[in-house]
Steps between C-alpha positions, in 0.01 A plus 500: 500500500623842404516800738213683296307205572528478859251697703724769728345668839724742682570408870238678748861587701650776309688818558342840630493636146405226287909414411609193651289173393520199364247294270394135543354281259382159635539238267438074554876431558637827631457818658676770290632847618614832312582877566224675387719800464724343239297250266835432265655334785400094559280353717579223719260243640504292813309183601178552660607359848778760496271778413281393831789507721621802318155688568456344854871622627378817341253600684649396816618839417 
């Protein structure tokens, strides 16, 4: 699946004025991440287990 495919939703945690965020795109194998800022760089993508930890250890804060 290409990246204009995949359906991206910024992260409800972002900077004061809209600057720093990332974009997910859930997918069946793989949670994928990107700077929303710069589009020309790659995503990456991590297994969905490591996304929940990720998230969890997150909002531990």
């Amino acid at each position: 699946m290409s990246m204009t495919e995949r359906f991206w939703f910024e992260s409800s945690y972002r900077g004061s004025q809209g600057d720093s965020c990332v974009e997910v795109a859930l997918a069946e194998q793989a949670i994928h991440v990107r700077d929303s800022k710069d589009l020309t760089r790659p995503d990456f993508s991590v297994g969905h287990d490591s996304w929940t930890h990720f998230v969890r250890y997150a909002a531990r804060g």
